[in-house]
N, C-alpha and C positions, 0 to 999 in steps of 0.2 A: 854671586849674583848681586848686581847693585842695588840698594837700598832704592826705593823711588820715591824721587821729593816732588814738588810743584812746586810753580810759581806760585809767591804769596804764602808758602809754608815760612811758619815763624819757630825756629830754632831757640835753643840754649846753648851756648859750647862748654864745653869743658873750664877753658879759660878765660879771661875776660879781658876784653881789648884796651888800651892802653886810656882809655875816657872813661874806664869803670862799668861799661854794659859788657853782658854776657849774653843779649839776647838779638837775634839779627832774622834780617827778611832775605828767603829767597827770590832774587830779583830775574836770575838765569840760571838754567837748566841745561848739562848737556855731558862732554868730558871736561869739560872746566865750569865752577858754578861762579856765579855774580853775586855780592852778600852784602845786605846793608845793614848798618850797626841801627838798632834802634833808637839808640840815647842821643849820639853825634849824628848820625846820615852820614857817614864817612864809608862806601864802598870798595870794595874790595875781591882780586880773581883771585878762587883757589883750585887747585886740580879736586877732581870727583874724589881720589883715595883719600887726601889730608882734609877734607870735608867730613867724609863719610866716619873718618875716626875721632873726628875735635867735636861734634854732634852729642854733648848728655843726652838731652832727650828732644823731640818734638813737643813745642808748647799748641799751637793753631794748625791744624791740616787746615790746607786751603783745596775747593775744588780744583778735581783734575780738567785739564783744558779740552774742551770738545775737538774734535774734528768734524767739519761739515763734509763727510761723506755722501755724494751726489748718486742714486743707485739710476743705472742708465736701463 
């Protein structure tokens, strides 16, 4: 079962991108995630599994995104 991130969740990864930050934003959410470096802003696509495994820990949960479900 997939791990569930949000947009605006603020990671740690395991290793640390080639500018010296280890810590990045969840920018997009899906079967491939969007990730920004917090030190550079340098973006980046990664598949959902080599995400879910380079992930130390969650630093910020960020709320989860509403849906405006219209009851008819």
């Amino acid at each position: 079962m997939p791990i569930p991130f949000n947009i605006g969740d603020i990671v740690k990864t395991k290793k640390s991108h080639p500018c010296g930050g280890d810590q990045w934003e969840v920018v997009r959410t899906g079967a491939d995630f969007r990730i920004k470096c917090l030190k550079c802003e340098h973006q980046a696509w990664i598949s959902r599994p080599k995400f879910e495994k380079s992930v130390k820990k969650i630093i910020k949960r960020a709320e989860p995104e509403q849906t405006n479900d219209i009851e008819a």
